[in-house]
Structure formats: C-alpha cells, structure tokens
C-alpha positions as a LaTeX table, in Angstrom:
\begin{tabular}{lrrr}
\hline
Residue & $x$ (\AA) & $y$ (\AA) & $z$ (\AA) \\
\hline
Unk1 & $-15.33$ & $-5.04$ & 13.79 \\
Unk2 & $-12.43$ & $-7.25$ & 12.41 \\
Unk3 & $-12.34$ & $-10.44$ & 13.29 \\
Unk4 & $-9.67$ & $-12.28$ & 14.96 \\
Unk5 & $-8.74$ & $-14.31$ & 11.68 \\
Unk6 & $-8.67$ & $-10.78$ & 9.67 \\
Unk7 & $-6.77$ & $-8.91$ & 12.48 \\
Unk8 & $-3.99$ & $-11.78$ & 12.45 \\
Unk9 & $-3.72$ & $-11.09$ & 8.62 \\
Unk10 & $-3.54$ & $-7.50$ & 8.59 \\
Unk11 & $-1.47$ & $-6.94$ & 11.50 \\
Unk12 & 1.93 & $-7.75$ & 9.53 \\
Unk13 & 1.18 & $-5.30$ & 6.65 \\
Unk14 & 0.39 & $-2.41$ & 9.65 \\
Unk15 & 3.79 & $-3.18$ & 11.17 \\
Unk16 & 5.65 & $-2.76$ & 7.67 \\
Unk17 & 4.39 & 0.37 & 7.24 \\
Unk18 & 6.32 & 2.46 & 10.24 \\
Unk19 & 7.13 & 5.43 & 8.59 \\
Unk20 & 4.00 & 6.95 & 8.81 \\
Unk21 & 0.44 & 6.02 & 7.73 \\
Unk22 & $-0.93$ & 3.03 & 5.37 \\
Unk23 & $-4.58$ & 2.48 & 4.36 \\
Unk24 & $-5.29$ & $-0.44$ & 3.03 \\
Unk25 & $-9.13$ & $-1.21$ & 1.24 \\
Unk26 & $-10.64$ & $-3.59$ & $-1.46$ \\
Unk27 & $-9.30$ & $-1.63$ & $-4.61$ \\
Unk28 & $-7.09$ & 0.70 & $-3.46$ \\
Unk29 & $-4.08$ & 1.19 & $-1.52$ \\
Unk30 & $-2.00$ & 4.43 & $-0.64$ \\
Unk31 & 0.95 & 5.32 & 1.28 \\
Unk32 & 2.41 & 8.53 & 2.69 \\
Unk33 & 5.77 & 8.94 & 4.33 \\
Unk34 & 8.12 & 11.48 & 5.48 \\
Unk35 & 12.06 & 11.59 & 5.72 \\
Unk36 & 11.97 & 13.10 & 8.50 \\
Unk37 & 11.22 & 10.55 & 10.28 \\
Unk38 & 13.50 & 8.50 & 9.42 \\
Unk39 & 16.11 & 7.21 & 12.77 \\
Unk40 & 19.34 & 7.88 & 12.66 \\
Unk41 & 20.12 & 4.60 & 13.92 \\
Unk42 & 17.64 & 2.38 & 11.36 \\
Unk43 & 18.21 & 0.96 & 8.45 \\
Unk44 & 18.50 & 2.54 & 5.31 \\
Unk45 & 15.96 & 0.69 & 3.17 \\
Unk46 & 12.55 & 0.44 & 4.44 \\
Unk47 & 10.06 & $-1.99$ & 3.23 \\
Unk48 & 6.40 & $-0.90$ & 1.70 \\
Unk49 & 4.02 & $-3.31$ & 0.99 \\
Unk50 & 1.14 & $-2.30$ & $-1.24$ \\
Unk51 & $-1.33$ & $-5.25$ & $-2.01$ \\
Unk52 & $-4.10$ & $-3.52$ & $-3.81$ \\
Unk53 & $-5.26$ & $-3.28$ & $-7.93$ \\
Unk54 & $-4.64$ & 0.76 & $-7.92$ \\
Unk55 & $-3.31$ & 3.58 & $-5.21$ \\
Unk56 & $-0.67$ & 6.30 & $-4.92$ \\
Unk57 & 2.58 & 6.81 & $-3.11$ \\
Unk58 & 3.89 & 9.79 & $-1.87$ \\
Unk59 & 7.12 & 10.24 & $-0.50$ \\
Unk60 & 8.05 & 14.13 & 1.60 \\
Unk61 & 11.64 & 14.87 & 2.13 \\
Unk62 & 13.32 & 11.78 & 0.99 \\
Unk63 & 16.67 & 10.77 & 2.42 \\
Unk64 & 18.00 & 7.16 & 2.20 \\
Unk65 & 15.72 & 4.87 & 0.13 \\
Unk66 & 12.56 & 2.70 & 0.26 \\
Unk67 & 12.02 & $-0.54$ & $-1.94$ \\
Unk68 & 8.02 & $-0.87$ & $-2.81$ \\
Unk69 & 6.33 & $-4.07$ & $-3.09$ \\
Unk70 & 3.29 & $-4.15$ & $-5.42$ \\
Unk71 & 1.37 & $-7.11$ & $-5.18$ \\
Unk72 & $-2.52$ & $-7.76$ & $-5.94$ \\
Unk73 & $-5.01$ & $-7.99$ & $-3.41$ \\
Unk74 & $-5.92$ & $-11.51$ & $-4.29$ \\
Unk75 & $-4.05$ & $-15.11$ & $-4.38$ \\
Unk76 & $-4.31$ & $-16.24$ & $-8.11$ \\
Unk77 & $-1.85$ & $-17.82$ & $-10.52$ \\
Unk78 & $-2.74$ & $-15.33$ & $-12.79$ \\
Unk79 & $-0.86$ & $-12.75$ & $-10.85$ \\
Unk80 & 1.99 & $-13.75$ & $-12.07$ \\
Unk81 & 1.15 & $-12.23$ & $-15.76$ \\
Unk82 & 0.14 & $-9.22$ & $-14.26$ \\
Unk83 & 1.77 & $-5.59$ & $-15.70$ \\
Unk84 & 2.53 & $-2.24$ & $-13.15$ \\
Unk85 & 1.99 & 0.60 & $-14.52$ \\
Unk86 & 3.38 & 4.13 & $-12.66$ \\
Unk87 & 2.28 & 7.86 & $-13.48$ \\
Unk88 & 4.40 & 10.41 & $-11.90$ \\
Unk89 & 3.10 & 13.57 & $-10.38$ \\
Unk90 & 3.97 & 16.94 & $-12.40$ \\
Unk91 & 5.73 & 18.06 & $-9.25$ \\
Unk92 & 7.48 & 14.78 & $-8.26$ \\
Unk93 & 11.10 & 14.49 & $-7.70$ \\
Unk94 & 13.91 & 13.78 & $-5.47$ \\
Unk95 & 14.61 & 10.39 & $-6.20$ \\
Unk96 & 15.64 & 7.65 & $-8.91$ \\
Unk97 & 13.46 & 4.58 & $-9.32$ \\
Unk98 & 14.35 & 1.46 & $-10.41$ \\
Unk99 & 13.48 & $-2.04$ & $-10.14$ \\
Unk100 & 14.89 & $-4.33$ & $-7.87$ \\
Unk101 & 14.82 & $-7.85$ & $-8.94$ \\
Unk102 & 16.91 & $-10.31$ & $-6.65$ \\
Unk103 & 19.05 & $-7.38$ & $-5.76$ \\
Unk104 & 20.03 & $-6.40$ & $-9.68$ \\
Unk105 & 19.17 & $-3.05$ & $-9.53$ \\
Unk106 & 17.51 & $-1.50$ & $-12.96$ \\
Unk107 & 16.93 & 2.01 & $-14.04$ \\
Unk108 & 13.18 & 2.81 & $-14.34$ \\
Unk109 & 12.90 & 6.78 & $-14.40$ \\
Unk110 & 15.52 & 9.41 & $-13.54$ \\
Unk111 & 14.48 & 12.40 & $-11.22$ \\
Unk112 & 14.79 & 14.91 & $-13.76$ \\
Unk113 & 12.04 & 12.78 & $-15.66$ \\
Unk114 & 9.24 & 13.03 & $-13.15$ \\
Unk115 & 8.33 & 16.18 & $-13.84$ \\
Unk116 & 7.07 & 14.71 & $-17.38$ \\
Unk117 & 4.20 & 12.46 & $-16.16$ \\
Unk118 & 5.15 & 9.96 & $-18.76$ \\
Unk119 & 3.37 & 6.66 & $-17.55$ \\
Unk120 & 5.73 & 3.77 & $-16.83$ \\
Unk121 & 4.76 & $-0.37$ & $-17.03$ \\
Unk122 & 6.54 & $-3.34$ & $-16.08$ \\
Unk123 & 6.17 & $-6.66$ & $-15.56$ \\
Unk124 & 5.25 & $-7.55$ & $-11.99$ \\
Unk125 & 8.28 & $-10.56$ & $-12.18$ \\
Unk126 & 10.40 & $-7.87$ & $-13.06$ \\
Unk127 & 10.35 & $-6.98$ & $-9.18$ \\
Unk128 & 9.73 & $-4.13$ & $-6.81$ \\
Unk129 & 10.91 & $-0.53$ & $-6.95$ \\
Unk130 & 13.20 & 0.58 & $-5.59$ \\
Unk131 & 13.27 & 4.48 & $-5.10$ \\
Unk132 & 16.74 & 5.72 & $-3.67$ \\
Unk133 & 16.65 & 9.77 & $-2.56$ \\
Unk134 & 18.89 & 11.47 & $-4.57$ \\
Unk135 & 20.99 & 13.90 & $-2.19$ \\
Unk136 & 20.58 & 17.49 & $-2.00$ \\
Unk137 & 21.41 & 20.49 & 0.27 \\
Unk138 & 17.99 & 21.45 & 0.73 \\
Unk139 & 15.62 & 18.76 & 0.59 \\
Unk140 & 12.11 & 20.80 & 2.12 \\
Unk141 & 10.94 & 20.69 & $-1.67$ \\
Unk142 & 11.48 & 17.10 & $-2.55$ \\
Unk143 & 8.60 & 15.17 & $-2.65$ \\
Unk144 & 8.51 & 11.86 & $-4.77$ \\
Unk145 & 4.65 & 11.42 & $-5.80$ \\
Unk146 & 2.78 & 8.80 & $-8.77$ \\
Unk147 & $-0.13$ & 6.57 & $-9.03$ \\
Unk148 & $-0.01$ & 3.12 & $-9.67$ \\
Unk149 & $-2.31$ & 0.39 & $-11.53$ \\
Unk150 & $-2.53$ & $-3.03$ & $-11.91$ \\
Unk151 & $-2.88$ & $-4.06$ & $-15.42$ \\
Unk152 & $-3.68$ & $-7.29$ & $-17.10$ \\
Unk153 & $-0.69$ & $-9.13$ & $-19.41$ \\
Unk154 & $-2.17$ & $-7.55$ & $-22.46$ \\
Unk155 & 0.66 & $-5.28$ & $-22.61$ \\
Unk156 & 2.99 & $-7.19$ & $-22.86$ \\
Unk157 & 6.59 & $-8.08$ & $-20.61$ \\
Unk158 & 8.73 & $-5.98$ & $-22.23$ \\
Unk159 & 5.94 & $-2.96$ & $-22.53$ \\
Unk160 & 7.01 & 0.52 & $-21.28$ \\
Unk161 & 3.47 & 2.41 & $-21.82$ \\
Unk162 & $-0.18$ & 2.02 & $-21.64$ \\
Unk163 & $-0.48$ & 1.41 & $-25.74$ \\
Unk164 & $-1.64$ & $-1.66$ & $-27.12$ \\
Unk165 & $-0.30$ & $-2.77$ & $-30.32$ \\
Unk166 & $-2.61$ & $-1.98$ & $-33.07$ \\
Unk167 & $-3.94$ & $-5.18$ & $-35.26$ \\
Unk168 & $-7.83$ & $-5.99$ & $-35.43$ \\
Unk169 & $-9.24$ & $-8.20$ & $-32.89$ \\
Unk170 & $-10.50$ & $-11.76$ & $-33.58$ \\
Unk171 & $-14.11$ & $-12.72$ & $-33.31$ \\
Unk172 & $-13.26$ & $-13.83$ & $-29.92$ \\
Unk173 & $-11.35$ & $-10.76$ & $-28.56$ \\
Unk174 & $-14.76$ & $-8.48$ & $-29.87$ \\
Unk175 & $-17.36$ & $-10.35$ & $-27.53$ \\
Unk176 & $-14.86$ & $-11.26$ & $-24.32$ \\
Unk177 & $-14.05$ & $-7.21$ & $-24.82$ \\
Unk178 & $-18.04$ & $-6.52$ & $-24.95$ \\
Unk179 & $-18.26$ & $-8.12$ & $-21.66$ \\
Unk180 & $-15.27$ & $-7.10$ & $-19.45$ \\
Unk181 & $-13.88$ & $-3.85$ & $-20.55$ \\
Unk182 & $-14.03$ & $-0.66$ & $-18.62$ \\
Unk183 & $-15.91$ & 1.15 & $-21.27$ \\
Unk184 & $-18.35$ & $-0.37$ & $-24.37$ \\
Unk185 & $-20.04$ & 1.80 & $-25.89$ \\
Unk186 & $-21.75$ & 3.01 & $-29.70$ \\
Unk187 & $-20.97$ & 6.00 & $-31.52$ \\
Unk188 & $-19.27$ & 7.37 & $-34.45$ \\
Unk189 & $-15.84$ & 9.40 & $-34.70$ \\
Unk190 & $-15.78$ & 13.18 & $-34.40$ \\
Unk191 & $-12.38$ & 14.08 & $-34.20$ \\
Unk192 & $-8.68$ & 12.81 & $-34.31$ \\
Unk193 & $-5.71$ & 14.90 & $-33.02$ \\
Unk194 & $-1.97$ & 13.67 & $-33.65$ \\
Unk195 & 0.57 & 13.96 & $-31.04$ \\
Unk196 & 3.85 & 12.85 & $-30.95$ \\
Unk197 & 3.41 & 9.75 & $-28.30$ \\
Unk198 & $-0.67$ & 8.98 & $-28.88$ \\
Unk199 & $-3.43$ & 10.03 & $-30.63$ \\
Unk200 & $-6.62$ & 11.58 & $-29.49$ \\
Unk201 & $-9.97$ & 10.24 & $-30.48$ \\
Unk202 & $-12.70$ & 12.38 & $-29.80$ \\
Unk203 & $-15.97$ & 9.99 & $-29.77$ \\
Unk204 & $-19.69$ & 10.51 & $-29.63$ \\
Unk205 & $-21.83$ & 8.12 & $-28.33$ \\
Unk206 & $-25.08$ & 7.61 & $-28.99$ \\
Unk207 & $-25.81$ & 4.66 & $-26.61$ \\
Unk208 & $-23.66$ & 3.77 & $-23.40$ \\
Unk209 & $-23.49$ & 0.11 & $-22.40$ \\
Unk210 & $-20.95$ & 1.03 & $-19.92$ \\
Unk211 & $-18.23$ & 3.02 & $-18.28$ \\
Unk212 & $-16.13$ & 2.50 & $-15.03$ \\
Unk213 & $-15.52$ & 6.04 & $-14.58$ \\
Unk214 & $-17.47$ & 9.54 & $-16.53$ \\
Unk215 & $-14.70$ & 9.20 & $-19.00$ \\
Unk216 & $-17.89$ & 9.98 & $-21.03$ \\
Unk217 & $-19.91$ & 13.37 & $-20.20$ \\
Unk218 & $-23.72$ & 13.29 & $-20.38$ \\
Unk219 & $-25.31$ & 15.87 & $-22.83$ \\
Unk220 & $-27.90$ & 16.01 & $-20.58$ \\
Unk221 & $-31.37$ & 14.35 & $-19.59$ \\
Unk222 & $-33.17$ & 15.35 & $-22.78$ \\
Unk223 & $-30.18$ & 14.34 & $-24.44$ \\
Unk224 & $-29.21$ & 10.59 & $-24.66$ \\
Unk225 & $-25.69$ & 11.36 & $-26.17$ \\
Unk226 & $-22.28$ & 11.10 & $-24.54$ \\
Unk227 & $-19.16$ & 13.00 & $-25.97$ \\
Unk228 & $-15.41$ & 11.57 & $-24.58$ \\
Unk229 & $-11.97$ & 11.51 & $-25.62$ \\
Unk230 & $-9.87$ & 8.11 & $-26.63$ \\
Unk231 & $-6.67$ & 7.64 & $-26.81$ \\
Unk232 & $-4.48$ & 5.27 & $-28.94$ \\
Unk233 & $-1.44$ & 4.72 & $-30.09$ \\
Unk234 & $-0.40$ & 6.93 & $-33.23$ \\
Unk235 & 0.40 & 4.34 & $-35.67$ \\
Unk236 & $-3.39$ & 3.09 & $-35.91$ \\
Unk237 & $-3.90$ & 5.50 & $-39.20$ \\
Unk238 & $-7.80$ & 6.03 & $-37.32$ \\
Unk239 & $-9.58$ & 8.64 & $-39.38$ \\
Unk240 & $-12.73$ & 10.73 & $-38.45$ \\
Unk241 & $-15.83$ & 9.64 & $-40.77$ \\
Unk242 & $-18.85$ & 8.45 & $-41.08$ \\
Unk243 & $-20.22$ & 5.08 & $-39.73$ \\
Unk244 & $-20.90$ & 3.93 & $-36.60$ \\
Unk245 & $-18.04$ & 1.86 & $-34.32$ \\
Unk246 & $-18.89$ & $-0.39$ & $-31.48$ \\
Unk247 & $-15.68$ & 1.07 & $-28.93$ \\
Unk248 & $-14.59$ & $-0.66$ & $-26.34$ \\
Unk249 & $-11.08$ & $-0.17$ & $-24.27$ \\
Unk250 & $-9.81$ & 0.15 & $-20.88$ \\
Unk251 & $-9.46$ & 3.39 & $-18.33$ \\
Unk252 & $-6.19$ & 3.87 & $-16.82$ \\
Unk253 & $-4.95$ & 6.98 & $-14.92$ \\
Unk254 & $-8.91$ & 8.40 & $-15.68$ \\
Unk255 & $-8.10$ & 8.21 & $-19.47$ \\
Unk256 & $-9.78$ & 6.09 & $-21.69$ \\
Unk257 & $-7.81$ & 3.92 & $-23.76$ \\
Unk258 & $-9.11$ & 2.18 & $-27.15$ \\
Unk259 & $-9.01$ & $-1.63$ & $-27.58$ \\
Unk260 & $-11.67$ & $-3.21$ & $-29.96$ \\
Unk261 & $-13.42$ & $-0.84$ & $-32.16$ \\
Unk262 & $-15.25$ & $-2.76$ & $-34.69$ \\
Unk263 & $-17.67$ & $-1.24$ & $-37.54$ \\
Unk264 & $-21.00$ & $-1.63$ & $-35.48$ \\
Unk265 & $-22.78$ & $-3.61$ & $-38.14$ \\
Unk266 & $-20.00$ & $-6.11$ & $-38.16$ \\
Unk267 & $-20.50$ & $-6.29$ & $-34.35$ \\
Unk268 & $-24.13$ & $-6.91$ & $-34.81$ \\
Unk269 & $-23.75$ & $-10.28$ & $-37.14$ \\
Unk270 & $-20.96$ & $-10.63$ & $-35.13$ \\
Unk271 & $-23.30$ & $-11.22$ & $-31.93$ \\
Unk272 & $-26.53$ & $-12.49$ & $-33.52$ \\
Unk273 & $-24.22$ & $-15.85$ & $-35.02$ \\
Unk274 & $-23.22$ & $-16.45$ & $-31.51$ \\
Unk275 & $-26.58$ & $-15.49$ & $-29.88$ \\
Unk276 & $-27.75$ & $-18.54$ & $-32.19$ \\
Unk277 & $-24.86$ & $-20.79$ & $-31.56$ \\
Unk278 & $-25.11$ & $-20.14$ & $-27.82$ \\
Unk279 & $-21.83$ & $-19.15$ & $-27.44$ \\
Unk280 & $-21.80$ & $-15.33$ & $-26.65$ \\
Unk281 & $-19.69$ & $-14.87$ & $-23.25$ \\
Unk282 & $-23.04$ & $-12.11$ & $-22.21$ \\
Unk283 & $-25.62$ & $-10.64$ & $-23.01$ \\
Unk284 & $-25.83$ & $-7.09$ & $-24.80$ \\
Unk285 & $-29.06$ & $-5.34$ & $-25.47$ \\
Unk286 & $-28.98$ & $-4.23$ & $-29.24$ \\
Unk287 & $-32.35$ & $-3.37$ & $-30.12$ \\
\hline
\end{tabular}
C-alpha cells in the first residue's frame, strides 16, 4: 500500500504519462504509447518522463512528436556526470531523434538508421530526446522502439558508443574495478574475432567472482568452468594466448564489455601489497 507521502510523489509522473501506460520500479522504467491516440485538439509535443537506471520505449504509429526526459531514479550530484546510452530495435523506425537542449535541436539518429541497432551515448547535460514522427501515407507499420541505460561518466561527454578507450588501468582503477564492476572474473583467452566496429573476446573462466547477468554460461555442475564472449574496442591489439587474466568490465544491452584485464599474477601482488597496507577497497577470495 503506498503511502500518502509516496502517492503525492508519484502522482505527477502518472499524470505525464497520458498517452497510454507507464510503469515505473526501482531499476527500470518503460513506456508504451500509441499515435492513435493522440487528440486532434492537443498539443503536438508530449512530455515523457523516465526516472529509472535502464528501460525501453516504444512508440506505435507515430504522428507529431514526443520529447523524453531521462533522469536517474535518485537525487545525487553525481547525476550530473552521468552518460545515456540508446539501442534501437532491428525493426524500429518512423521517426528522427535528436536531442533537445534548451530548445537547440541536435541530430542523434536518422530513421533510416534504426534498423542498424548501432548503440547511441550522450551526455545526460546534453538534454532530452526529442523524437519527431517522420510523415508517411501509411503509418500502421511505424513503430519507434530502443532500450536505454544509464551509464557512469567513464565514457566520456563527447562519447558516441559503449567503447572505452584502451590504455592500462592504474593500481587504483584494478581494485575499485574488482569491487564494483558488473562482471570479475579469472580465466585465460580462447578466442579473438575482428570486426569492423569491436572486437570479440571469447573468455574462459575458471573461477567466477561475479556477474550481473549469465553473460557467462555454466559448463555444468561437475564442471566449475564458465565460457562468455567480451567485447572491446578493436584498436586494443588483444591476442589469444596463454596466461591467465583477471577480467573485469561492465554489461550493457546483455553484452559484456571489457574494462581492466590485468595478467592475474600481477593482480595477485597487486592485492596482497594492499591487503598488508590495509588499503584494498574489498575483499576478494584468492586462495
């Protein structure tokens, strides 16, 4: 049962969202409207507010245009160096998106690029988005669909993808990344693939701290190994060999994405000097 305090919050984000339905939890936030619906005698624009770390929007039979508002679910200053990231649907379409800062419209992705599923970031001061129907005769096949995250400054303001920029982590960055990534976890290097925008790291792991999501598939009970696939940007130069890495990285979209993969033995001195100083961030089990 909400109480009266939490009803007087969430009633003003329920009104915004008219069109059609909104649901609103903890970590996640979707919305779903229709065109159709739309009044003749309304406004053009319709506000969307979407206060949540990860969702989806999907959009049927756009005409006129909404402007979307993505905003964490939290009050922090550290919002403020937050990054969106956006991942079209393969059959999305209908509309341009762009963002909207203080009414200076910029162009984000055409509709004829949907259909690639090419993820999309932005800095969250770079404003909302504003998605503007583009018109058509027949508009029962329109449908303007993609997934959103919440990502931390790590990318970068001006980043336009998920990639990280590839230079080895400090002492530091290792044993904060040990403790508060999505994924940590040891294993050697089975495979790489080279594609034209990433490259495809296909891990084994031989002991899982931890993963978010089964980005990592079990071999089974007898079986304490874990196979996966990484991605990273192409210009690492990562080679498939022998040795064992300590990887670590972040899941976005359901893929796994490599930040700090140090030689395990270097992670290992690595941790025992600050398990001695007192200064490891957690604790990790390395027996």
């Amino acid at each position: 049962m909400l109480t009266p305090m939490l009803a007087s919050l969430l009633l003003p984000l329920l009104l915004l969202c008219r069109i059609s339905f909104c649901q609103y939890s903890s970590d996640q936030c979707s919305w779903k409207g229709s065109g159709l619906t739309h009044e003749s005698h309304a406004r053009d624009v319709e506000q969307v507010y979407l206060r949540c770390s990860q969702g989806s929007l999907e959009w049927l039979y756009p005409t006129g245009a909404i402007i979307v508002n993505l905003r964490p679910n939290t009050v922090s200053p550290a919002a403020a160096r937050l990054s969106v990231c956006i991942k079209p649907s393969a059959d999305s379409g209908g509309t341009n998106i762009y963002l909207d800062r203080n009414g200076k419209l910029r162009l984000l992705l055409r509709e004829q690029d949907h259909a690639q599923g090419k993820v999309q970031c932005f800095s969250i001061q770079e404003g909302a988005l504003f998605i503007e129907a583009v018109p058509h005769l027949d508009i029962s096949r329109r449908i303007t669909e993609f997934q959103y995250e919440l990502v931390s400054d790590r990318l970068g303001p001006d980043a336009q993808s998920l990639e990280e920029p590839c230079h080895p982590c400090s002492d530091t960055e290792v044993l904060l990344a040990v403790c508060t990534n999505d994924f940590v976890g040891r294993g050697s290097i089975r495979r790489v693939e080279q594609e034209e925008e990433h490259s495809t790291v296909t891990v084994e792991i031989s002991r899982l701290y931890r993963q978010k999501t089964h980005v990592f598939a079990s071999g089974g009970v007898r079986v304490r190994r874990w196979t996966g696939s990484i991605k990273m940007p192409p210009q690492c130069g990562v080679r498939a060999g022998e040795g064992e890495f300590l990887f670590t990285g972040t899941v976005r979209f359901g893929e796994a994405w490599m930040g700090c993969a140090p030689r395990y033995k270097d992670f290992l001195r690595l941790y025992n000097e600050a398990e001695q100083q007192g200064t490891n961030p957690c604790h990790v089990e390395t027996d």
